[in-house]
C-alpha positions in Angstrom: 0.0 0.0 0.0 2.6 2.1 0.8 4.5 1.8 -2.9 1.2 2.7 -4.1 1.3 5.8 -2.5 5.2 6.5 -3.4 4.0 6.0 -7.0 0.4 8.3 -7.2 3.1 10.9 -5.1 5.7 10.5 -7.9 3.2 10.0 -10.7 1.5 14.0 -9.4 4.7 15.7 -8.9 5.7 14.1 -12.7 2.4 15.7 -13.8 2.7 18.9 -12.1 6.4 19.4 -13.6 4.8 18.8 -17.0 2.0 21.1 -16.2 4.6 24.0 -15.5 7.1 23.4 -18.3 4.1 23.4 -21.1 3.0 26.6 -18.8 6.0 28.0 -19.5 7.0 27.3 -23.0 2.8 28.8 -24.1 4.5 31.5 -22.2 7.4 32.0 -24.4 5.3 31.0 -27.6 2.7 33.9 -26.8 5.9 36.6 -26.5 7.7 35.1 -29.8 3.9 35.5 -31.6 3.3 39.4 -30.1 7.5 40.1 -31.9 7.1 38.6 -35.0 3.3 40.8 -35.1 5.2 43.9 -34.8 7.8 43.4 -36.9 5.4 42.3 -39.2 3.8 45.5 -38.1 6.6 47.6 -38.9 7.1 46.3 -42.0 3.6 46.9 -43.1 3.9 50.3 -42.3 7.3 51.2 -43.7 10.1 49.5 -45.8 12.7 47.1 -43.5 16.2 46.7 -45.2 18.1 43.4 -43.3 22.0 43.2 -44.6 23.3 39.9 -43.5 27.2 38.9 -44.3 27.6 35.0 -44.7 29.8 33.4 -42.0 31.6 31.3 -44.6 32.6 33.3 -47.5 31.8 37.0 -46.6 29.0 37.5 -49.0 27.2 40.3 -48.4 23.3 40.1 -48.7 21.2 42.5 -49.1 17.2 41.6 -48.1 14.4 44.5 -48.9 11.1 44.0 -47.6 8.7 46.6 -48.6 4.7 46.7 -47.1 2.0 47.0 -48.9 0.9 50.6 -48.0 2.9 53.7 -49.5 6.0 55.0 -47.7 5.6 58.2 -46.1 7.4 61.5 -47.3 
């Protein structure tokens, strides 16, 4: 009787672990879905140059993203 209780005591604190680590990683899910929003935010609203220099052969790349409303003057 008593290894039952060990176990249901084991088995909880198991499920309560779980319970905490899927907690926490809806957590970081719901903060990596409200960045990309507004970048993809920003971008709607204005054009967003990224330059990005390949770790291998020092190419140099050069990514424009422009929105679909018009830049401001």
């Amino acid at each position: 009787m008593a290894k039952q209780d060990e176990t249901r005591t084991t088995d909880s604190k198991e499920i309560e672990r779980v319970s905490q680590r899927l907690d926490a990683l809806d957590r970081r899910l719901d903060n990596i879905d409200s960045i990309v929003s507004a970048v993809a935010e920003r971008v709607m609203k204005q054009p967003l140059t990224l330059n990005i220099t390949c770790p291998r052969c020092n190419h140099k790349i050069e990514i424009a993203i422009i929105g679909s409303s018009k830049p401001g003057v």
